[in-house]
N, C-alpha and C positions, 0 to 999 in steps of 0.2 A: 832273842838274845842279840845283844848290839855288840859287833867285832871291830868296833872302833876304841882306839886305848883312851885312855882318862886324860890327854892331851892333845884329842881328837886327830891325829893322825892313823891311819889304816894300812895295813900291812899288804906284801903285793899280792898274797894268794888272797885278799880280801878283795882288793880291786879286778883281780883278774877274773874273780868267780863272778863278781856282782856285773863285772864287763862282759862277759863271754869272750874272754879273749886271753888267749898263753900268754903265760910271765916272759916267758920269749917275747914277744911282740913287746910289754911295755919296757925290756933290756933295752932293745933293739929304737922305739923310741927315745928313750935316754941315750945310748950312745951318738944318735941321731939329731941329739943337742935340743930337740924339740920340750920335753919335761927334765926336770930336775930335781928329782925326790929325796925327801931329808936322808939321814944317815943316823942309825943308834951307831954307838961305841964301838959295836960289833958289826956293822957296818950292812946292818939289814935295810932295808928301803921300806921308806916311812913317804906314804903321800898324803896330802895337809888338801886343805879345800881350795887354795889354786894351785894346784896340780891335779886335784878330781876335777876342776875345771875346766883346766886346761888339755885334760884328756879328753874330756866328753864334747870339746871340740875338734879336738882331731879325730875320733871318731864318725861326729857326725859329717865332718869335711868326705873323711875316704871312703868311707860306708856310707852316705845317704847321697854323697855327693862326686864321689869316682874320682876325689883330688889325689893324687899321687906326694909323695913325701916332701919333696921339694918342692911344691906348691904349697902344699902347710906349712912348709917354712916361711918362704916366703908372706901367707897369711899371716902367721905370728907375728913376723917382724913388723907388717903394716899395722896389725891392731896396736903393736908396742909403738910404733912411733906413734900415732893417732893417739894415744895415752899421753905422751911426751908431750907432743902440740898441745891436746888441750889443759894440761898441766902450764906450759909457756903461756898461752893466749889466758888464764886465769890470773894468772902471776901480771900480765901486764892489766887486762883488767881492772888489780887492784889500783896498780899506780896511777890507771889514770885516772880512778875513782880519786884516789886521796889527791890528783893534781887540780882534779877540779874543785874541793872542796877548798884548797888552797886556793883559788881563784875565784871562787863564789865571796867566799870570806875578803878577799882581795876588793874586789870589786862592792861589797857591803859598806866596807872602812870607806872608798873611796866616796860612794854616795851619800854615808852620812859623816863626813869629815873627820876621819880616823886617822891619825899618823903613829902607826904602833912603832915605827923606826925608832920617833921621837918621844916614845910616850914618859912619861913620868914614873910609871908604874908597869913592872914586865913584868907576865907570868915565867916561872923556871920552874926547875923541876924540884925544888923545894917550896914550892907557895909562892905568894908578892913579896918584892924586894922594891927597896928604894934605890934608885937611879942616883948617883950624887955627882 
């Protein structure tokens, strides 16, 4: 029988069984700023697949790996910035992608004698138009 609700979130006596570990401990990480578990109405704590994520590496930090809490802080905050970066270096990525296309294209016009400045005929964002 699955104790997950029909909005896939899991309640804390579900995580703490399936974790071995007291609802105390995941309070205690939440107040600790480290997880952040949804909230019903009634203000029960609801944890979503990254925060079962995000537990099952702090878990395995302090238990497989003897980090202490402020070190998994600290890890946290490294793998979030490292997410940011490669968010940023994606983002520029693109633009340089489309600058070189602009410059491929650049450089095409120029070899086969293209002057789109001057052209007669300009694509917009309604189709061809005439130039008068």
């Amino acid at each position: 029988m699955s104790r997950r609700r029909s909005d896939g979130y899991v309640m804390i006596s579900v995580i703490a069984e399936r974790y071995n570990i007291h609802p105390q401990t995941l309070r205690l990480y939440e107040r600790e700023g480290l997880i952040k578990p949804a909230r019903t109405q009634g203000n029960t704590r609801l944890y979503g697949e990254d925060e079962i994520r995000k537990l099952e590496m702090i878990l395995a930090l302090t238990r497989d790996l003897g980090v202490n809490l402020a070190g998994v802080e600290v890890i946290l905050n490294m793998q979030l910035a490292i997410k940011d970066a490669r968010e940023a270096i994606d983002r520029v990525e693109d633009q340089f992608d489309s600058m070189m296309r602009v410059i491929r294209q650049s450089v095409l016009d120029k070899r086969h004698g293209i002057d789109r400045e001057n052209a007669l005929v300009k694509v917009g964002p309604r189709g061809l138009t005439r130039v008068k």
